[in-house]
py3Dmol code that shows the C-alpha trace and the ligand (Angstrom):
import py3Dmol

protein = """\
ATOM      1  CA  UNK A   1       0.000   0.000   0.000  1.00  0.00           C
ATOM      2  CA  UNK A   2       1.434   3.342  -0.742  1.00  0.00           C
ATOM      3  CA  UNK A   3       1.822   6.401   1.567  1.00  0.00           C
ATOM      4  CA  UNK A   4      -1.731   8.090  -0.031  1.00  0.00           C
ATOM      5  CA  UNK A   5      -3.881   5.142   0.054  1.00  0.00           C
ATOM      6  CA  UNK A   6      -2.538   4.215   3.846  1.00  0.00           C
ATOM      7  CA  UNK A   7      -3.289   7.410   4.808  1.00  0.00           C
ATOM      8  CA  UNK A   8      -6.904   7.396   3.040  1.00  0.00           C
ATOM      9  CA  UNK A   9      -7.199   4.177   5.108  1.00  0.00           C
ATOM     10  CA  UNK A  10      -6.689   5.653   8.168  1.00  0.00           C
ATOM     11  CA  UNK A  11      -8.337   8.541   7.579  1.00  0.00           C
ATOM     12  CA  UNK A  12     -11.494   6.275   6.876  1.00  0.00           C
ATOM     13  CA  UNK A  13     -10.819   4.326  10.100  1.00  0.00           C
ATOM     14  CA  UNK A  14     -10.385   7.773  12.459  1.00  0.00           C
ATOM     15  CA  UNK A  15     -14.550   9.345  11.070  1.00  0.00           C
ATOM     16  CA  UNK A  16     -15.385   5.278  12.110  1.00  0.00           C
ATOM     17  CA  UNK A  17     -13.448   5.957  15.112  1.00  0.00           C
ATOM     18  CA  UNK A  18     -14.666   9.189  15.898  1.00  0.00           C
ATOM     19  CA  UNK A  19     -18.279   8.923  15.207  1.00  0.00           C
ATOM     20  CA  UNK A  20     -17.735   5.922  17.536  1.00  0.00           C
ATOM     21  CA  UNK A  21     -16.632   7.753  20.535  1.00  0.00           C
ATOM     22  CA  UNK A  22     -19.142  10.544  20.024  1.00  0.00           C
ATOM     23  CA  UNK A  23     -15.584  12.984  19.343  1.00  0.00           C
ATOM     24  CA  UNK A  24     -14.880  15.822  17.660  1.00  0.00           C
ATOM     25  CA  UNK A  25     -11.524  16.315  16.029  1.00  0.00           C
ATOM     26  CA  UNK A  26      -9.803  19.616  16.019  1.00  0.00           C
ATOM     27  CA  UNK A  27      -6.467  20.732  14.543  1.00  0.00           C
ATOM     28  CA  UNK A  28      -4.586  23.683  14.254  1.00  0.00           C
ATOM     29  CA  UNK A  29      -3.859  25.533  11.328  1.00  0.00           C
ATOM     30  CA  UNK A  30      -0.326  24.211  11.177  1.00  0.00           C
ATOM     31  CA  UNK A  31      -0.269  20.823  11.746  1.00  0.00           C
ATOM     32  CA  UNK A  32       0.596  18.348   9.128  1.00  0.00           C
ATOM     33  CA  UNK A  33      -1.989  18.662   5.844  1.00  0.00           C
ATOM     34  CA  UNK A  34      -3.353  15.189   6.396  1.00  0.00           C
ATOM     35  CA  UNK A  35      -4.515  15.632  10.105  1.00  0.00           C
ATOM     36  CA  UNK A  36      -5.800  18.831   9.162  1.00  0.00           C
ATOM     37  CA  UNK A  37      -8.008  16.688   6.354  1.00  0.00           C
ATOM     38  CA  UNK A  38      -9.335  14.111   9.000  1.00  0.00           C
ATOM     39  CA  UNK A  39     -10.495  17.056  11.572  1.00  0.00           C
ATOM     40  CA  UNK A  40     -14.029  18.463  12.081  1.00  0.00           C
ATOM     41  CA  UNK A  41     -12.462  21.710  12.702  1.00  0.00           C
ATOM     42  CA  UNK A  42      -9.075  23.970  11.620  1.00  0.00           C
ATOM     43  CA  UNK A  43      -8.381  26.742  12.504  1.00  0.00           C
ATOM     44  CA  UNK A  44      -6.223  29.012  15.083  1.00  0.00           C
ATOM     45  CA  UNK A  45      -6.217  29.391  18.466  1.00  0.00           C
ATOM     46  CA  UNK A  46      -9.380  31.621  19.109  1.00  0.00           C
ATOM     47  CA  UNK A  47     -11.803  29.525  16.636  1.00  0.00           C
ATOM     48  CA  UNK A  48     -10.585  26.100  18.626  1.00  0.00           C
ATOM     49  CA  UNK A  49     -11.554  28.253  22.187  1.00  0.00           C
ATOM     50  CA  UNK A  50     -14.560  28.602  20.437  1.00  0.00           C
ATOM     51  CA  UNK A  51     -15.218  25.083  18.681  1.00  0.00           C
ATOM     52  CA  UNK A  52     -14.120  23.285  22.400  1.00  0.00           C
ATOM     53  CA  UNK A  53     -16.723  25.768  24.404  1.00  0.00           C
ATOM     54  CA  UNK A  54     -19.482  25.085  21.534  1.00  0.00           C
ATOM     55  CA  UNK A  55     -18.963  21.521  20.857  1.00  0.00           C
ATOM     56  CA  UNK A  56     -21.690  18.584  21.675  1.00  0.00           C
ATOM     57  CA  UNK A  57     -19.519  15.938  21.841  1.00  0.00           C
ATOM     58  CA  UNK A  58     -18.306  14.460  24.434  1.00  0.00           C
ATOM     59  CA  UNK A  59     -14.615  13.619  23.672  1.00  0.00           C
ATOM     60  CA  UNK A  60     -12.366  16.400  21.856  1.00  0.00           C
ATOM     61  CA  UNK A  61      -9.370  15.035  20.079  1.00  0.00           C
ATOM     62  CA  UNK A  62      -6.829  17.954  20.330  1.00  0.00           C
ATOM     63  CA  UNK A  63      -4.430  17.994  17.618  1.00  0.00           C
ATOM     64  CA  UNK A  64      -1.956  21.210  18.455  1.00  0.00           C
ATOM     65  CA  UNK A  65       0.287  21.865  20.878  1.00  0.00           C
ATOM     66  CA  UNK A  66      -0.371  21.259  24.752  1.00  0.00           C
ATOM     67  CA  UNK A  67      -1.577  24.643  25.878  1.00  0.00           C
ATOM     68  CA  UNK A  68      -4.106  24.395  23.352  1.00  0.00           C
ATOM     69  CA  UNK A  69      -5.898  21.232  25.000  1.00  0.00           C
ATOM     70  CA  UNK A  70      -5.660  22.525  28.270  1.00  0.00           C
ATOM     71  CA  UNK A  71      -7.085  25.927  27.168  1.00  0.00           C
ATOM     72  CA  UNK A  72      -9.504  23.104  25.772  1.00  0.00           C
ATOM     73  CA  UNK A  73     -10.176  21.744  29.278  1.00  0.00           C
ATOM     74  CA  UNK A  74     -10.588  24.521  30.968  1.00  0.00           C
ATOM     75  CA  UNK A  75     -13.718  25.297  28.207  1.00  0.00           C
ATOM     76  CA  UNK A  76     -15.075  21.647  28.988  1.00  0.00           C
ATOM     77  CA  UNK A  77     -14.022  20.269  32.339  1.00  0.00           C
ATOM     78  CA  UNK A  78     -16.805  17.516  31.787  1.00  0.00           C
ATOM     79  CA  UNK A  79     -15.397  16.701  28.582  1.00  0.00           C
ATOM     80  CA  UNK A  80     -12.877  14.704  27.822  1.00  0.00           C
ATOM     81  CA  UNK A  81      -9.811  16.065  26.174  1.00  0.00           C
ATOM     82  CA  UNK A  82      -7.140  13.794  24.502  1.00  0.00           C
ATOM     83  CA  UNK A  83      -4.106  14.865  22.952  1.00  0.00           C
ATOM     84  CA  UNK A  84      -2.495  12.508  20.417  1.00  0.00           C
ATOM     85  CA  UNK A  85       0.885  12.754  21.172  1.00  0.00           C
ATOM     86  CA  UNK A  86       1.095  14.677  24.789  1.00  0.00           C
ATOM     87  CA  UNK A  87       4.835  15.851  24.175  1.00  0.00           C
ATOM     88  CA  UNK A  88       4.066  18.832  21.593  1.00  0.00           C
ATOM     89  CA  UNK A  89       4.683  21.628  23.527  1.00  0.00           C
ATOM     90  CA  UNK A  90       5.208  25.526  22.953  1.00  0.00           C
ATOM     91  CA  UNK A  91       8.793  26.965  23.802  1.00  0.00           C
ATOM     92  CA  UNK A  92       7.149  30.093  24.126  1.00  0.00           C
ATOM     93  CA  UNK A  93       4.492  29.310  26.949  1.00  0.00           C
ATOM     94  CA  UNK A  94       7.084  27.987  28.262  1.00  0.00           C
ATOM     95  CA  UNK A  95       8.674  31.071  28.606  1.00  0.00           C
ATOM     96  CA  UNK A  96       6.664  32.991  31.617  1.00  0.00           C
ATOM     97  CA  UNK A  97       6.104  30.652  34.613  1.00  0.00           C
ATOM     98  CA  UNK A  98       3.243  31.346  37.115  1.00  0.00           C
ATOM     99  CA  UNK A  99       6.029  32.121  39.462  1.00  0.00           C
ATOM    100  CA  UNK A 100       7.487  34.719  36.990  1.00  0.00           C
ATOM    101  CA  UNK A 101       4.333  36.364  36.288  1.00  0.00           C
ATOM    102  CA  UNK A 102       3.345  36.616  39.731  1.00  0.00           C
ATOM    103  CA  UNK A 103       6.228  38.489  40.650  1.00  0.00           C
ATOM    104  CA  UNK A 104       5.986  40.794  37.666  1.00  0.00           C
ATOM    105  CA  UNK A 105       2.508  40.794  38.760  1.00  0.00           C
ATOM    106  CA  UNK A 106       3.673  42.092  42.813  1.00  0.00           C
ATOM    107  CA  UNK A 107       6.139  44.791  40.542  1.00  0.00           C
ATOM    108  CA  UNK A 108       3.309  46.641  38.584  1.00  0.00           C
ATOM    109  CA  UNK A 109       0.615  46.771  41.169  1.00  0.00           C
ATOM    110  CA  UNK A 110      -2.507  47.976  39.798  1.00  0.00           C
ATOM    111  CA  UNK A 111      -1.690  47.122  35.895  1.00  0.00           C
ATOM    112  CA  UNK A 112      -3.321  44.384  33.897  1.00  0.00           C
ATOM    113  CA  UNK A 113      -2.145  41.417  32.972  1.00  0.00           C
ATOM    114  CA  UNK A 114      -3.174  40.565  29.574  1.00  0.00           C
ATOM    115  CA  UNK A 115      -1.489  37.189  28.596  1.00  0.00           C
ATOM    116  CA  UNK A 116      -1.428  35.285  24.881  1.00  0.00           C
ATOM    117  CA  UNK A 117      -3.089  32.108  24.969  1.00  0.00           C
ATOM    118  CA  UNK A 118       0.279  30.314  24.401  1.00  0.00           C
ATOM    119  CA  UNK A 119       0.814  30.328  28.292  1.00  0.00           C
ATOM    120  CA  UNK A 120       0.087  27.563  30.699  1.00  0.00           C
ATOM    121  CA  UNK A 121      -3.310  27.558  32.962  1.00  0.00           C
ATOM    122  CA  UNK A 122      -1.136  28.250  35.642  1.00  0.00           C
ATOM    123  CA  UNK A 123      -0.183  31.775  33.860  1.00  0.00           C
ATOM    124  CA  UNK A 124      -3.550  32.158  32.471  1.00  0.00           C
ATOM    125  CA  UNK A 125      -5.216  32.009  36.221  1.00  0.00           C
ATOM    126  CA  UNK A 126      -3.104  34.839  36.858  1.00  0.00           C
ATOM    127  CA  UNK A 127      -4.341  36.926  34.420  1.00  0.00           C
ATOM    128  CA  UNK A 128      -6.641  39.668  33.905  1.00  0.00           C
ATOM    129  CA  UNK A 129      -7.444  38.475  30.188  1.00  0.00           C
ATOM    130  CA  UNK A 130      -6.388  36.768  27.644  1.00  0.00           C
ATOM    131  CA  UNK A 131      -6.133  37.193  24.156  1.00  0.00           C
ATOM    132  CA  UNK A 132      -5.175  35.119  20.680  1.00  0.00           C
ATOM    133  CA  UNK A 133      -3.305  36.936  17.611  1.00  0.00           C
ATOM    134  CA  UNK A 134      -7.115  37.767  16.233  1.00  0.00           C
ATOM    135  CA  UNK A 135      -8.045  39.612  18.806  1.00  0.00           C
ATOM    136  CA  UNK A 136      -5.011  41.150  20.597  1.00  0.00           C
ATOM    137  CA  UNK A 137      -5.395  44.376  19.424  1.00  0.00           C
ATOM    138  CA  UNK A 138      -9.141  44.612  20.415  1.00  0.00           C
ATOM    139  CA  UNK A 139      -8.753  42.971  23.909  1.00  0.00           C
ATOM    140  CA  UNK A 140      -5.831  44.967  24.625  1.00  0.00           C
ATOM    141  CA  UNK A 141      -8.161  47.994  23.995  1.00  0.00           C
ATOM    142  CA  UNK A 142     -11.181  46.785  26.041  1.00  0.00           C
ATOM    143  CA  UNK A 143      -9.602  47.362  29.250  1.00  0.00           C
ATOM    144  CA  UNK A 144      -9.086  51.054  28.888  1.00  0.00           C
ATOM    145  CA  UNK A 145      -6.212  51.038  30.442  1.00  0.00           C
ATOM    146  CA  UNK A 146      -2.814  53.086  29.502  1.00  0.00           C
ATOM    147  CA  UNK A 147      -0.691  50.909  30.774  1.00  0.00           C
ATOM    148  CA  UNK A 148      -0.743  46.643  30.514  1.00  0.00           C
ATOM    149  CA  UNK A 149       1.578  44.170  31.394  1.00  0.00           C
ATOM    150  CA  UNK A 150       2.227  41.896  28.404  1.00  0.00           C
ATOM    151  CA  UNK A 151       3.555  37.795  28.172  1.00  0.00           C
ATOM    152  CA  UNK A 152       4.991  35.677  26.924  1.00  0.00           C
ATOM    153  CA  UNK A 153       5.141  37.284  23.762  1.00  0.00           C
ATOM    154  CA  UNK A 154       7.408  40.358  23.180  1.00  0.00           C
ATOM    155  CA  UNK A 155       6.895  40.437  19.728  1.00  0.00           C
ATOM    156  CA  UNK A 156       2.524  40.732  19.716  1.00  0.00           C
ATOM    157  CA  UNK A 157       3.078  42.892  22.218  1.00  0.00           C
ATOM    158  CA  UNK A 158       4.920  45.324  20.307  1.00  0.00           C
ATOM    159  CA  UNK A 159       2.429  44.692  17.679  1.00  0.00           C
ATOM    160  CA  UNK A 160      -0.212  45.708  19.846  1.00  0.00           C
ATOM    161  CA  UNK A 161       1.533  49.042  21.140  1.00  0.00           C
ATOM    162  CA  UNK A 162       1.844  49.830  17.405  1.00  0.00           C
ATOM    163  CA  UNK A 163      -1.775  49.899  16.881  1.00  0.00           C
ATOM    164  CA  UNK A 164      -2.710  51.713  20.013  1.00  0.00           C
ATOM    165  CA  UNK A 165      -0.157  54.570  20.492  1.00  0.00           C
ATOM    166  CA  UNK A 166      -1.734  55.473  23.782  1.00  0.00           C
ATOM    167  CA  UNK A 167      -1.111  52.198  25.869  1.00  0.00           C
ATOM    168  CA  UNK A 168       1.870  51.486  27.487  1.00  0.00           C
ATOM    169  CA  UNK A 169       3.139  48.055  26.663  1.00  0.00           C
ATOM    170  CA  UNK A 170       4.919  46.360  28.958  1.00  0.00           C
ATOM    171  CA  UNK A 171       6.304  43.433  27.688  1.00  0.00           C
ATOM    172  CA  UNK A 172       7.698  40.267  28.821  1.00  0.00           C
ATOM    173  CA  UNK A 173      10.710  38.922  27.185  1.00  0.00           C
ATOM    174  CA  UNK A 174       9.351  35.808  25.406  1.00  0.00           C
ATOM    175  CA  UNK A 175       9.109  34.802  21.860  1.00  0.00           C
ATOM    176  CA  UNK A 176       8.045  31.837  19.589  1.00  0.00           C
ATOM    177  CA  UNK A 177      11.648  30.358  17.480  1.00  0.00           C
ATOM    178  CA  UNK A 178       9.673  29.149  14.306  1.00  0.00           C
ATOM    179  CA  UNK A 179       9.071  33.326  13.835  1.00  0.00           C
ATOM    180  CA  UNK A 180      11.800  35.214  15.783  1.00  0.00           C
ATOM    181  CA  UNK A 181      14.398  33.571  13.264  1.00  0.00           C
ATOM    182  CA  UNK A 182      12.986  35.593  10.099  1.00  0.00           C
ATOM    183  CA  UNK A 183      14.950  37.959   9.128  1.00  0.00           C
ATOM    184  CA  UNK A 184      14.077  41.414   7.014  1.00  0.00           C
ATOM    185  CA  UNK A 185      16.793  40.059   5.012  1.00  0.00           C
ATOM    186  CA  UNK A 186      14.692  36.750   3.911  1.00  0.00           C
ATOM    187  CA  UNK A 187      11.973  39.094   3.557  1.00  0.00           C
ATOM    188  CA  UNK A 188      13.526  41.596   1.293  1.00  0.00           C
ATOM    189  CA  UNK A 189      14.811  38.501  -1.126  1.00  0.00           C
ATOM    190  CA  UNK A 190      11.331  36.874  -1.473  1.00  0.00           C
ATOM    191  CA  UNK A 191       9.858  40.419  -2.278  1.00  0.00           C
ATOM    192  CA  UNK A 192      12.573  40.731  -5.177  1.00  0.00           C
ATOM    193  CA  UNK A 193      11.531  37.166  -6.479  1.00  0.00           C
ATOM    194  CA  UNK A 194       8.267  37.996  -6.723  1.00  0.00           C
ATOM    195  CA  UNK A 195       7.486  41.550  -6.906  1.00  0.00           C
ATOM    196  CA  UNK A 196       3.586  41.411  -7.644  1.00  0.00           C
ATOM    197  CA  UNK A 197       3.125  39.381  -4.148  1.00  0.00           C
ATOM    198  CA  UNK A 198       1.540  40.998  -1.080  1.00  0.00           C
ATOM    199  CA  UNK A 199       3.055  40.124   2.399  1.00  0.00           C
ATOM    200  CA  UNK A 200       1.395  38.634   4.988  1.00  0.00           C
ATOM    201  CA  UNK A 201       3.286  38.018   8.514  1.00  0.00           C
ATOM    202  CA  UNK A 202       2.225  37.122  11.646  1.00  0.00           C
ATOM    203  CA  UNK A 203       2.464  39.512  14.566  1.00  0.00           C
ATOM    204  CA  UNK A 204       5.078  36.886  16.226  1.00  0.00           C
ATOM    205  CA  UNK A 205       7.286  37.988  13.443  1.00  0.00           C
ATOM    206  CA  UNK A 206      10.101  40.597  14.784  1.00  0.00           C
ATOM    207  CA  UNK A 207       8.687  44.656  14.628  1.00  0.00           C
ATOM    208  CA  UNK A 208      11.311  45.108  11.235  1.00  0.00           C
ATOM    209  CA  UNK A 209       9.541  42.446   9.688  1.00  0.00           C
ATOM    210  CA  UNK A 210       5.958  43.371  10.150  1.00  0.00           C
ATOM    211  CA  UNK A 211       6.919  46.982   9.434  1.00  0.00           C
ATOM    212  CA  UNK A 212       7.737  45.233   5.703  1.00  0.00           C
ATOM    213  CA  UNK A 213       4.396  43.081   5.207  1.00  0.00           C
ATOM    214  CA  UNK A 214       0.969  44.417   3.253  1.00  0.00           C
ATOM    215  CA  UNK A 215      -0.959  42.818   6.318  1.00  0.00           C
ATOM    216  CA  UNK A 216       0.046  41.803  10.006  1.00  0.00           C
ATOM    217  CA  UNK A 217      -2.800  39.202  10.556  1.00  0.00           C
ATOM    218  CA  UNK A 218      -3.336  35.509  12.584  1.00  0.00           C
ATOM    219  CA  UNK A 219      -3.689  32.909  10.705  1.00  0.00           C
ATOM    220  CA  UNK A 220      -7.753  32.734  10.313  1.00  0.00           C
ATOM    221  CA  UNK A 221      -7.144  36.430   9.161  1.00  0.00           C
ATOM    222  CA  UNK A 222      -4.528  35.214   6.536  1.00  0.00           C
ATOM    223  CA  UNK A 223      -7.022  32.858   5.270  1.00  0.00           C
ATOM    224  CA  UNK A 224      -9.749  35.679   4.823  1.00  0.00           C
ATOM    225  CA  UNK A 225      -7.605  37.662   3.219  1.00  0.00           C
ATOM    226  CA  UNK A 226      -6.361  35.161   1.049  1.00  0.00           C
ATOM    227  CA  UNK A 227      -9.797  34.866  -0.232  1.00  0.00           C
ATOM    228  CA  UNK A 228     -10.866  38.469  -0.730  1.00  0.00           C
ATOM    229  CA  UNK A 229      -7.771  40.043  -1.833  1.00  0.00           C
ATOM    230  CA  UNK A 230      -7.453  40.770  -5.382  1.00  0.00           C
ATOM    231  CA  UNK A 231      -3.947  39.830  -5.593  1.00  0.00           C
ATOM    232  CA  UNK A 232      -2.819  36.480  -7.008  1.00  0.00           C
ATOM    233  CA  UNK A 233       0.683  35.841  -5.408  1.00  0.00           C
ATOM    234  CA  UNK A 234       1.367  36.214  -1.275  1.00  0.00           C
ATOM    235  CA  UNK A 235       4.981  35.583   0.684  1.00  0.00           C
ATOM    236  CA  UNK A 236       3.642  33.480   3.581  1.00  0.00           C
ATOM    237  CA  UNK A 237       5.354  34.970   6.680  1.00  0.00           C
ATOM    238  CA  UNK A 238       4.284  32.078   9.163  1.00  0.00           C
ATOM    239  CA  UNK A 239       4.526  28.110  10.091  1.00  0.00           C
ATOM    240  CA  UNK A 240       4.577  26.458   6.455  1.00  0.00           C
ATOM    241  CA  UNK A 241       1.261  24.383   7.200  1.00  0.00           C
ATOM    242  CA  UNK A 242      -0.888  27.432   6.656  1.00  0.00           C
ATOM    243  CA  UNK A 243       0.360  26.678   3.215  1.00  0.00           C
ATOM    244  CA  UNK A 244      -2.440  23.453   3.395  1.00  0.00           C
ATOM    245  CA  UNK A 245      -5.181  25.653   4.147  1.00  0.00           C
ATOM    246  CA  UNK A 246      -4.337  28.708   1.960  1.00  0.00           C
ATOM    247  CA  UNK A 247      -4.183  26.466  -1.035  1.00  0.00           C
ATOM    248  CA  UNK A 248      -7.860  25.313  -0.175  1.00  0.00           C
ATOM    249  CA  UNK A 249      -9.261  28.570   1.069  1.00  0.00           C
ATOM    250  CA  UNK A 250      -8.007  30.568  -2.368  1.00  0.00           C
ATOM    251  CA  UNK A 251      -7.400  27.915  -5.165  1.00  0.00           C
ATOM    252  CA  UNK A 252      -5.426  29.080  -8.237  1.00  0.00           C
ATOM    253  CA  UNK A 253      -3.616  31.305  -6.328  1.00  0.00           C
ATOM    254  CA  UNK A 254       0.105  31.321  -5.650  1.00  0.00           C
ATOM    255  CA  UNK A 255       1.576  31.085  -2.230  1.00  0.00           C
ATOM    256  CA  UNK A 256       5.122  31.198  -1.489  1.00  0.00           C
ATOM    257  CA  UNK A 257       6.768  29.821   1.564  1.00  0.00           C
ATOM    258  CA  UNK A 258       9.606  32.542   2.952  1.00  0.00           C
ATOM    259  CA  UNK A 259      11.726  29.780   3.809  1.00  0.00           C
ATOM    260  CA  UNK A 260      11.486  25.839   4.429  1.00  0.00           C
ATOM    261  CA  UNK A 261      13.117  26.113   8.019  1.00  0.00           C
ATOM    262  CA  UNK A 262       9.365  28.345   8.914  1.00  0.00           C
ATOM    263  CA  UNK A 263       8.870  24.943  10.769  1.00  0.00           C
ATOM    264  CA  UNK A 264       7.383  24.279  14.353  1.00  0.00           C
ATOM    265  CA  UNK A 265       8.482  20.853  15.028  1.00  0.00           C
ATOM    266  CA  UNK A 266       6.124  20.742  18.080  1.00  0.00           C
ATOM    267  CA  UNK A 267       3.334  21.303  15.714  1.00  0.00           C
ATOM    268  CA  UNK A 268       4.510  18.741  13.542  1.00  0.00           C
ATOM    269  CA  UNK A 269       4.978  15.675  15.979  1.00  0.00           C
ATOM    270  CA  UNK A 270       1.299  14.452  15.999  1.00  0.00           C
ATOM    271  CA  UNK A 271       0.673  12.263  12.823  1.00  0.00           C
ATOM    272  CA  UNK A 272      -2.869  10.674  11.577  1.00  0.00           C
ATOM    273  CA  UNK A 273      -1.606   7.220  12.883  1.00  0.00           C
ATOM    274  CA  UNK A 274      -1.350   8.886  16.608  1.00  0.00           C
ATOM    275  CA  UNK A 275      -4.816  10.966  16.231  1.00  0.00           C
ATOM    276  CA  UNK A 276      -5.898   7.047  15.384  1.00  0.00           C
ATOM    277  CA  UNK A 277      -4.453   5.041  18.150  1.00  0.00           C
ATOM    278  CA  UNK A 278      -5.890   8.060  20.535  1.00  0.00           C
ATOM    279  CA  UNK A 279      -8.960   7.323  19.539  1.00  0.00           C
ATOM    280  CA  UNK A 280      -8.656   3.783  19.572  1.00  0.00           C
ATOM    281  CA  UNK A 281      -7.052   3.828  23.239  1.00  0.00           C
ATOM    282  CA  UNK A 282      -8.792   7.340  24.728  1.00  0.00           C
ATOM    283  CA  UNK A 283      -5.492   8.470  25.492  1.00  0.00           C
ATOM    284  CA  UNK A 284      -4.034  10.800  26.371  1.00  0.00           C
ATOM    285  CA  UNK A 285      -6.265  12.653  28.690  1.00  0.00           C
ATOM    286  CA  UNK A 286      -5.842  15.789  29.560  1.00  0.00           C
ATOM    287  CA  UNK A 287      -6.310  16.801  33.275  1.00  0.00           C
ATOM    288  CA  UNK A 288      -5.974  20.439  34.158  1.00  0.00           C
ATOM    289  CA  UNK A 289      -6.215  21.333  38.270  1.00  0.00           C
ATOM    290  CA  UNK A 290      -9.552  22.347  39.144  1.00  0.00           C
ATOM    291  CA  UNK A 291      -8.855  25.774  41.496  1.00  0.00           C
ATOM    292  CA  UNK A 292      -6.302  26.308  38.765  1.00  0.00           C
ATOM    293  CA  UNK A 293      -8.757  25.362  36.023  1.00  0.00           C
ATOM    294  CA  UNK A 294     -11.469  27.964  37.616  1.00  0.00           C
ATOM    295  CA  UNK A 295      -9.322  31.055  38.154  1.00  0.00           C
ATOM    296  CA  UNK A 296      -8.227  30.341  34.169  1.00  0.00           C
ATOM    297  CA  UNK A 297     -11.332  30.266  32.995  1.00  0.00           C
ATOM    298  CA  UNK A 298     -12.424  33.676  33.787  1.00  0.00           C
ATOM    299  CA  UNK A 299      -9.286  35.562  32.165  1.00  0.00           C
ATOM    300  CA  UNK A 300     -10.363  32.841  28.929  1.00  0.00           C
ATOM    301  CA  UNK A 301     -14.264  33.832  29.310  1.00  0.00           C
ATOM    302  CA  UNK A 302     -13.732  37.391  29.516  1.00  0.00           C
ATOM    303  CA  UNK A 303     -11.418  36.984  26.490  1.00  0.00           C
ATOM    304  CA  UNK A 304     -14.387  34.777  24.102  1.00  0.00           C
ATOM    305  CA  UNK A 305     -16.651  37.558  24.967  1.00  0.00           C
ATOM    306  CA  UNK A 306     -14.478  40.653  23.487  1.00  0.00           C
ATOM    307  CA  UNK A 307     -14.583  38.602  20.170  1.00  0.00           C
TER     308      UNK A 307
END
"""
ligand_1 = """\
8
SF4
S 4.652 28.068 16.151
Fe 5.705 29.078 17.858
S 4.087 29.830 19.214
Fe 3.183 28.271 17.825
S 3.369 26.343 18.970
Fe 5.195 26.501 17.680
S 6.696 27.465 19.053
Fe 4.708 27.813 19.977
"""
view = py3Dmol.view(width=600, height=400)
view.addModel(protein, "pdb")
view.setStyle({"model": 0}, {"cartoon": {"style": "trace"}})
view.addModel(ligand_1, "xyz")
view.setStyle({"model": 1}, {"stick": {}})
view.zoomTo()
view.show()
C-alpha cells in the first residue's frame, strides 16, 4: 500500500473511530496537511476556544500543541480532552512561569495582565485576560487602560503598542523560534523574487519584519484575506502548514513559503496514525487542576466575549 492510500485508510478508520466515541476532532492551522483533512475543525487558536466551548460531543481530540488542549479543558471540564501525542509543547508558553508572572505581577501593582493564549493555565489564572493573535489588538483595547503588562510574547506585544499609540506596553521577554528567526533580510529577497506578491506576517514575526508586510494578521485572518484580496501571489510569513489551508481557502492562487526552516516541530509531531491510536485507546487525557482550572477560565471567558 502506498503512503496516499494508507493514509486514506486511516483517515477512513479515524470518522469510524470518531463517530464511535461521540468525538470531535480539532487541529490547528499548522499541523501536518493530512490531520488537518481528518479534523471536524481547523483553525487558530481563538476559533478552537470557540469550537471546544461550543462543541456537543463528548470527547475532543486535540491535535496542536499542549496549551491548546488545556485551554480546551478549561472550556469543557466535563469533557474529555485527549491529545495525540502529549509531548508537543510551545517553547514560548514555556517562557513565563506562574512564578514569573506573579512576581511581575507584585512589581506593577494595579496594571493588567493581559497574557497570549500560548501560556500555561497556571499563567492564564493569573491573568486579567487573555487574548489570541485575532483579537489582541481589540482585547488589549477593552480594558481602557494606559498601561498593561504583556507575556509571553514580546513580539505581539509590540504589535499591539503599534496599533494603540496610547497604551503602554509592557512586555515580557518571550518569543516563539519558528518566527523570531525571520529575518528582514529573507523578507527583502522573497519580495525581489516575486514583486507582484503581497506580504502577509504574523504579529510573532520581529517589529522590522511586520513593518515590511501588506498585512500583520493571525492565521484565520490570513485565510480571509487570502480569499478576498485581489492579488494572485502572497509571501507566507508564518509556520509552512498554513500553506495546506491557503491552497484550499483561495485555489489558483500562488503562495510562497519565505523559507522551508518556517517549521514548528512541536506542531509537527502528531501524525494521523497517533490521532488514530488516541482514539482507539482514549489516550491521552488531559487533566488540568480544578482551582487552577477555575481562576483560568475567567481571564479565557472574559477573552471569548471581546470577540
Ligand atoms: S509556532 Fe511558535 S508559538 Fe506556535 S506552537 Fe510553535 S513554538 Fe509555539
Amino acid at each position: 500500500m502506498d503512503r496516499m492510500t494508507q493514509a486514506a485508510a486511516i483517515h477512513d478508520e479515524i470518522r469510524a473511530l470518531a463517530a464511535e466515541r461521540d468525538a470531535v476532532i480539532i487541529a490547528h492551522n499548522y499541523q501536518r496537511p493530512e490531520v488537518q483533512d481528518v479534523a471536524d475543525f481547523v483553525g487558530d487558536s481563538l476559533g478552537l476556544a470557540r469550537q471546544a466551548a461550543a462543541t456537543d460531543a463528548s470527547v475532543i481530540v486535540f491535535a496542536g500543541v499542549h496549551f491548546m488542549a488545556e485551554t480546551a479543558k478549561i472550556l469543557s471540564p466535563d469533557k474529555t480532552v485527549l491529545m495525540p501525542e502529549p509531548r508537543a509543547g510551545c517553547p514560548m508558553a514555556d517562557m513565563l512561569t506562574g512564578e514569573q508572572l506573579a512576581a511581575w505581577r507584585e512589581g506593577h501593582p494595579g496594571v493588567p495582565v493581559v497574557t497570549y493564549v500560548n501560556s500555561s493555565a497556571e499563567v492564564k489564572a493569573l491573568s486579567d485576560i487573555c487574548c489570541t493573535s485575532a483579537n489582541a489588538v481589540e482585547v488589549v483595547r477593552s480594558l481602557r487602560a494606559d498601561r498593561i503588562l504583556f507575556g509571553p510574547d514580546k513580539n505581539l506585544a509590540a504589535w499591539v503598542g503599534s496599533q494603540l499609540p496610547g497604551v503602554e506596553v509592557i512586555a515580557w521577554d518571550g518569543w516563539c523560534p519558528t518566527h523570531e528567526d525571520v529575518t528582514v533580510e529573507q523578507v527583502r529577497e522573497a519580495a525581489a523574487r516575486h514583486p507582484s506578491a503581497e506580504i502577509v506576517a504574523h504579529p510573532e514575526c520581529r517589529p522590522e519584519v511586520c513593518a515590511m508586510a501588506t498585512a500583520v494578521l493571525s492565521t484565520s485572518q490570513m485565510l480571509r484575506w487570502a480569499e478576498s484580496s485581489p492579488a494572485e501571489e502572497f509571501i507566507v510569513v508564518t509556520e509552512e502548514g498554513l500553506l495546506h489551508g491557503l491552497a484550499k481557502a483561495a485555489p489558483g492562487k500562488r503562495f510562497v513559503n519565505l523559507t522551508p526552516r518556517m517549521l514548528c516541530p512541536n506542531m509537527k509531531v502528531t501524525t494521523i496514525e497517533k490521532v488514530r491510536d488516541s482514539l482507539a485507546g482514549m489516550r491521552t487525557a488531559i487533566e488540568v487542576d480544578a482551582e487552577v482550572a477555575r481562576r483560568a477560565l475567567g481571564a479565557v471567558e472574559r477573552m471569548v466575549a471581546v470577540g
